[in-house]
C-alpha positions as CSV (number, residue, x, y, z in Angstrom):
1,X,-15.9,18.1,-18.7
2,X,-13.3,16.3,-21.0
3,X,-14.5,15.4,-24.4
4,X,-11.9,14.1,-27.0
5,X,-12.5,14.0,-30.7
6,X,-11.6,10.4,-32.0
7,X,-9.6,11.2,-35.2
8,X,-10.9,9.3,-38.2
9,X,-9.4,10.9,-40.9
10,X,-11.5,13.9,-41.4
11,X,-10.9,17.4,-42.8
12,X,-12.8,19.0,-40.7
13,X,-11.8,17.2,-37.0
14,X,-9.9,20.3,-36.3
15,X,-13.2,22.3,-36.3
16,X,-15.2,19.4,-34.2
17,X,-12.2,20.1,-31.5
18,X,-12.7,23.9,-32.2
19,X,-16.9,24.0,-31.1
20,X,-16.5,21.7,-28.3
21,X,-13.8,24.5,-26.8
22,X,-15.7,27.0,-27.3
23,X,-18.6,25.7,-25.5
24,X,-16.3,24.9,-22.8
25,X,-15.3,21.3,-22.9
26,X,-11.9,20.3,-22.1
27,X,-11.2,18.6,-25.1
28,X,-8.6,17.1,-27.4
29,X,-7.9,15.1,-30.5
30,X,-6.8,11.7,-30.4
31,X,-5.9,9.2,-32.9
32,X,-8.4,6.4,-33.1
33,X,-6.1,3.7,-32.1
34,X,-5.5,5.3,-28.9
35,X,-6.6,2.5,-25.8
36,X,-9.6,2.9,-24.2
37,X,-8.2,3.1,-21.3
38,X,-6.3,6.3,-22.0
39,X,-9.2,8.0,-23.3
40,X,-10.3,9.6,-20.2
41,X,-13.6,11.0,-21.2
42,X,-16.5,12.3,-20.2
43,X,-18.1,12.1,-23.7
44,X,-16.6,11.4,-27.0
45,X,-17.1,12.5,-30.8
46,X,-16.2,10.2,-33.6
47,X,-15.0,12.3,-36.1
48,X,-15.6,12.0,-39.9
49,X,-13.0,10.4,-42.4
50,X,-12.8,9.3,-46.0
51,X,-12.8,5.7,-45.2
52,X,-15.6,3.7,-47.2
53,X,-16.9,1.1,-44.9
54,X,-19.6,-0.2,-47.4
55,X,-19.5,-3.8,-48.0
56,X,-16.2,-4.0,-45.8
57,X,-15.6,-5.3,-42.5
58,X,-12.8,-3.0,-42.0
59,X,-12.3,-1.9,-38.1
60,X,-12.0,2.0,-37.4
61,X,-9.0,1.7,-34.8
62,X,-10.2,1.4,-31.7
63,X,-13.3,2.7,-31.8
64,X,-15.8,-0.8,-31.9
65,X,-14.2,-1.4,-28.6
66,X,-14.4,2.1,-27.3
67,X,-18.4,1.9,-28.1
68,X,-18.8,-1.4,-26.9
69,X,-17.3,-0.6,-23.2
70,X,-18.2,3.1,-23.2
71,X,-20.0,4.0,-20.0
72,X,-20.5,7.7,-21.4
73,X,-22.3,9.7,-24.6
74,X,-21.0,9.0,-28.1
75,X,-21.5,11.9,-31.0
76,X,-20.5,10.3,-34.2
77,X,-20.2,12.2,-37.4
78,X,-20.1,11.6,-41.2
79,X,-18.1,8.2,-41.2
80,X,-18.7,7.8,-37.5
81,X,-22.2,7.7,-38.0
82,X,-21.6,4.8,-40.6
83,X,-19.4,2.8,-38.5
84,X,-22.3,2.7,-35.8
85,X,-24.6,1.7,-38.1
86,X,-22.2,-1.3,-39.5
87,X,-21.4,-1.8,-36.0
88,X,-24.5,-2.2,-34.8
89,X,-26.2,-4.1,-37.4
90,X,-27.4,-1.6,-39.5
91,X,-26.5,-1.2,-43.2
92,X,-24.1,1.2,-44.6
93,X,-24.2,1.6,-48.8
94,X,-22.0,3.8,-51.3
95,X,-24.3,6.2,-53.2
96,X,-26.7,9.2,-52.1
97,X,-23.8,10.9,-51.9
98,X,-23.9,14.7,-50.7
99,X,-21.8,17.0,-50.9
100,X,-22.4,20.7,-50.1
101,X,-26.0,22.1,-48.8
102,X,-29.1,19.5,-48.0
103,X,-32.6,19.8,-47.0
104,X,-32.9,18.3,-43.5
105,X,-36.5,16.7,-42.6
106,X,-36.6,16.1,-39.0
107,X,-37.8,12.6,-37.9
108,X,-37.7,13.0,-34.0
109,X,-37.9,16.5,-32.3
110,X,-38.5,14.9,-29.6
111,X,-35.0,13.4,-29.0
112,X,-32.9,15.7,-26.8
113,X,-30.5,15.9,-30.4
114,X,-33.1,17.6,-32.0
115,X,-34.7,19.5,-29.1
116,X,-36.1,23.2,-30.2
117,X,-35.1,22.9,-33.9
118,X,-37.2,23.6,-36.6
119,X,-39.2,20.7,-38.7
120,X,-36.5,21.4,-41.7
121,X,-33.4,22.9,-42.3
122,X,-30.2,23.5,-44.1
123,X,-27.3,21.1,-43.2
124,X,-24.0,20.8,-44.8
125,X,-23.6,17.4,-46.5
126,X,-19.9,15.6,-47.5
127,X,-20.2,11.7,-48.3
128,X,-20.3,8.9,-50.5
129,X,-21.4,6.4,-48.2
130,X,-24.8,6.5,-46.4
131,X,-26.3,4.6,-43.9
132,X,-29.4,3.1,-46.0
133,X,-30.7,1.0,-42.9
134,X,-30.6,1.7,-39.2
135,X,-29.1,-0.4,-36.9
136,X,-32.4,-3.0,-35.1
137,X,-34.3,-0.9,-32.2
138,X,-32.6,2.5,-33.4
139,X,-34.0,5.9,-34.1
140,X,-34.0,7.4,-37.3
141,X,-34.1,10.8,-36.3
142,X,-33.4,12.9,-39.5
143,X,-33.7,11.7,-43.4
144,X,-32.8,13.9,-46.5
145,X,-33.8,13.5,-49.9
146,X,-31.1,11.3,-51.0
147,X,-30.0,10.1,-47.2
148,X,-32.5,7.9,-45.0
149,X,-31.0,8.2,-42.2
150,X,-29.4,11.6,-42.1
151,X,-29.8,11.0,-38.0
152,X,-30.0,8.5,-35.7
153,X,-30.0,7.1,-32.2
154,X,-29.4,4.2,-30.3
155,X,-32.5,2.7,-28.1
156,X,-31.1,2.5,-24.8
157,X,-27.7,3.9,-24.3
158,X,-26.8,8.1,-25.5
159,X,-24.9,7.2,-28.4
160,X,-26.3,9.5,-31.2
161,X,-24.8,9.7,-35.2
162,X,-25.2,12.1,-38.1
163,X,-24.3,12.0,-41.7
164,X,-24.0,15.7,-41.8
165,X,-21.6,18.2,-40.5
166,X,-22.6,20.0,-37.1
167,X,-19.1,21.3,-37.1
168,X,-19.2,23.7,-40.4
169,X,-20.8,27.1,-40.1
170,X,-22.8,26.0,-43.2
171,X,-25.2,23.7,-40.9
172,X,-27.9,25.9,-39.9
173,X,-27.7,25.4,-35.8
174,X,-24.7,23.5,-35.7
175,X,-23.1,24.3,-32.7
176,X,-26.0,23.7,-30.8
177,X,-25.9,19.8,-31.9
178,X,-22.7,19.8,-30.2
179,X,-24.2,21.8,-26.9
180,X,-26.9,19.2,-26.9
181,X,-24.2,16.7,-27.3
182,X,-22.7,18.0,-24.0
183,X,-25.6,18.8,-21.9
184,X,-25.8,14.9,-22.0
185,X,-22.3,14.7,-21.3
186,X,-23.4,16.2,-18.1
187,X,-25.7,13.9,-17.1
């Protein structure tokens, strides 16, 4: 299964690339401006970045277009997750920001993101921006104290964001975001 990680920027893309090999996926990191039609995926995650995209209209590469005529899942992290929300209508603010360990209150354990995990837990938290409203018809899946929408999903297609990072050894169950990430792949 090929599963690229779009590279926005982030410090910690290398480790996105890292889980998804060690679960199996044939993956790779790409640079965000990269043509959809070279992406060749099966699946892809939208890494994080320190770009602010509050109050700005400011494109993220490719990656509007990529969702926009993406016949397979999206995963987006941290600044990912913000440019779906802006993309999508949603709103994405400066403040709340987190940085280091955050209590997780799950919304949805019902959405296959979220499937077998506990009510709470610790995630690992790195942002100044926040989605503060999700995107019309989308799920909020996760909220923190400081973070409304610590998770959410789209209503119809399996495109799925967090503010948090899976990818850091710090998120309690954070590799298995990214296996629940590819068992939809596989769909």
């Amino acid at each position: 299964m090929k599963v690229p990680v779009i590279d926005n920027g982030g410090q910690w893309t290398h480790r996105e690339w890292r889980v998804l090999r060690d679960l199996g996926a044939e993956t790779r990191i790409v640079p965000n401006t990269t043509p959809f039609e070279q992406l060749d995926a099966d699946g892809v995650v939208l890494s994080g970045g320190a770009l602010s995209l509050e109050g700005t209209d400011t494109p993220l590469g490719q990656v509007g277009e990529w969702i926009d005529r993406a016949p397979f899942p999206v995963f987006a992290i941290c600044v990912g997750h913000q440019f779906l929300g802006r993309h999508f209508g949603g709103k994405v603010v400066h403040g709340g920001a987190e940085f280091g360990s955050v209590e997780l209150t799950v919304d949805r354990r019902d959405h296959p993101l979220f499937a077998g995990t506990p009510p709470a837990f610790r995630v690992w938290g790195n942002h100044n921006d926040q989605v503060a409203t999700a995107p019309p018809g989308w799920s909020v899946l996760a909220h923190s104290p400081s973070c409304p929408v610590e998770a959410m999903a789209h209503p119809d297609r399996p495109i799925w964001g967090v503010q948090f990072h899976p990818e850091v050894e710090h998120t309690e169950g954070g590799r298995e975001f990214f296996r629940r990430f590819l068992d939809a792949c596989h769909r």
